[in-house]
C-alpha positions in Angstrom: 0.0 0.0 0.0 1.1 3.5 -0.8 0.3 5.9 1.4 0.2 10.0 0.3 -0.3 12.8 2.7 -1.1 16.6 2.4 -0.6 19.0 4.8 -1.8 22.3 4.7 0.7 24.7 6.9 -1.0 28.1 6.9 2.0 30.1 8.2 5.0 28.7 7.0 7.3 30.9 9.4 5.6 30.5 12.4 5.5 26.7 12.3 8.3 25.6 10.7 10.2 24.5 13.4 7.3 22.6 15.5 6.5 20.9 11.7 10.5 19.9 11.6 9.9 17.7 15.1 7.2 15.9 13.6 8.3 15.2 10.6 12.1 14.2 12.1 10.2 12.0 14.6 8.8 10.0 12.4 11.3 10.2 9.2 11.7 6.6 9.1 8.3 6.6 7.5 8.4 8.9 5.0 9.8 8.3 1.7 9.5 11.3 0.0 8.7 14.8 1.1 7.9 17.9 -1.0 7.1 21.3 -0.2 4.7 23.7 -2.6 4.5 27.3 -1.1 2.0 29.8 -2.2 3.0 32.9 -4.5 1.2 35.4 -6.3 3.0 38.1 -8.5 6.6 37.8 -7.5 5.8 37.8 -3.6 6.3 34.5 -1.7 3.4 34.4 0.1 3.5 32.5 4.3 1.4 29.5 3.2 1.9 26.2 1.3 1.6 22.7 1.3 3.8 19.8 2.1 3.2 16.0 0.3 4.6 13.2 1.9 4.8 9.6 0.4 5.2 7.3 3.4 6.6 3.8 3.7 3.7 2.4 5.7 -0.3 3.6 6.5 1.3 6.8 8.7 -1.6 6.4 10.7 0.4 7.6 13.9 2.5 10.8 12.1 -1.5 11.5 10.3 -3.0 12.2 14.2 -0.3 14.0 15.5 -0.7 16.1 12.4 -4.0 16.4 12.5 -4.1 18.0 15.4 -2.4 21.2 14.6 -2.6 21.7 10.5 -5.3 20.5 7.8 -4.2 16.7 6.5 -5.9 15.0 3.6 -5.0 11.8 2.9 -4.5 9.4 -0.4 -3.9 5.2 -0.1 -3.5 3.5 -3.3 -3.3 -0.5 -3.2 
């Protein structure tokens, strides 16, 4: 099973290093992580979206998430 994850970090700057925890905590698990910030115009705006591609269901990294940003998830057989 793969197992996708979107998280949607609302301000970037102010989170960043609370995000970093998690994620190092459980960074056996994830395969793959990109980030996608918002822009509009030349200006880098404080918001964006991080995908992560995890090794197993993530069901444990997808709570503790869940309970400070938006997470929608994606499982593909």
């Amino acid at each position: 099973m793969t197992t996708i994850i979107g998280v949607n970090l609302t301000n970037r700057a102010e989170c960043s290093a609370e995000f970093q925890q998690i994620l190092t905590k459980y960074g056996c698990s994830i395969r793959t992580r990109i980030g996608l910030h918002h822009s509009e115009q030349d200006v880098c705006l404080n918001r964006g979206i991080v995908l992560l591609d995890l090794k197993d269901d993530g069901q444990k990294l997808i709570d503790e998430l869940s309970k400070h940003w938006e997470v929608q998830t994606m499982k593909f057989e």
